[in-house]
C-alpha positions as CSV (number, residue, x, y, z in Angstrom):
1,X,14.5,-3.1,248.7
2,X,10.8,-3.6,248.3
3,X,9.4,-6.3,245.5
4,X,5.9,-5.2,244.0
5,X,4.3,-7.1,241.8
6,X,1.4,-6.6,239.9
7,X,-0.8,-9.5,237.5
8,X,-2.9,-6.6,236.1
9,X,-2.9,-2.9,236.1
10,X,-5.3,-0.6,234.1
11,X,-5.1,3.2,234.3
12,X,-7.6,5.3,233.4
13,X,-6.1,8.6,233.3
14,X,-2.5,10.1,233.7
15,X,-2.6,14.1,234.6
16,X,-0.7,16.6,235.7
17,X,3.3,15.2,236.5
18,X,2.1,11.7,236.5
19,X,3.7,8.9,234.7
20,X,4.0,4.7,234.5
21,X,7.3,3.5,234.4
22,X,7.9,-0.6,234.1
23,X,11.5,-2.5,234.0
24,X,14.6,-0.8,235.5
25,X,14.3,2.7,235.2
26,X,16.2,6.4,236.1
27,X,14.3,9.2,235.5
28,X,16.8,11.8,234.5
29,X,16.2,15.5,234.1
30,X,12.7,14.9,234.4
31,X,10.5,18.0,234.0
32,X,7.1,19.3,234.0
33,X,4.9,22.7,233.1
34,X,1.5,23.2,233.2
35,X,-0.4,26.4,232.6
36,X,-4.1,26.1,233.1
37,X,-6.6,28.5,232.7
38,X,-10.3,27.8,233.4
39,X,-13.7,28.8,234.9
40,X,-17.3,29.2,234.9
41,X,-17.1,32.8,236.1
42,X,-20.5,33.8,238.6
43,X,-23.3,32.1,238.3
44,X,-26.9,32.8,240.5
45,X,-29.5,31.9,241.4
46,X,-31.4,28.7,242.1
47,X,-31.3,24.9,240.7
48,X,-29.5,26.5,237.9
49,X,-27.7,23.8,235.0
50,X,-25.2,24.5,232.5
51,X,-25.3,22.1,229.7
52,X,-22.7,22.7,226.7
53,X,-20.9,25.4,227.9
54,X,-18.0,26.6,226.5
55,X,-15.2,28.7,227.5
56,X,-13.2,32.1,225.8
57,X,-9.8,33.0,227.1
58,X,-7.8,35.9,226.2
59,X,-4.8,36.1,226.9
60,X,-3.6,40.0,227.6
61,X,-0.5,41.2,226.3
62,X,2.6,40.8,228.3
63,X,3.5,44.3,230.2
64,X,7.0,42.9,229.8
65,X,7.2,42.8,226.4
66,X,7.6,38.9,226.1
């Protein structure tokens, strides 16, 4: 088995299914969900900037009854 060994770790950012583990570990029923809803939509034209934009979503209702 391999030995890694760090003197100094630094993590900016953890996202999605990512994780740290340290010491002697067993990841056991480990699980992840993620819903992600995003977007700018259409935008035309030329040297166009958005600046402070901000975002509406609606959900629609569930056809299934849920």
């Amino acid at each position: 088995m391999a030995q890694i060994i760090f003197k100094h770790l630094t993590v900016d950012q953890i996202r999605d299914a990512s994780g740290i583990y340290s010491g002697t570990n067993i990841q056991s029923k480990y699980k992840a969900n993620e819903r992600r809803f995003e977007g700018n939509g259409k935008i035309v034209g030329d040297q166009n900037l958005l600046q402070h934009n901000k975002h509406l979503i609606i959900k629609r209702p569930d056809c299934r009854g849920k």
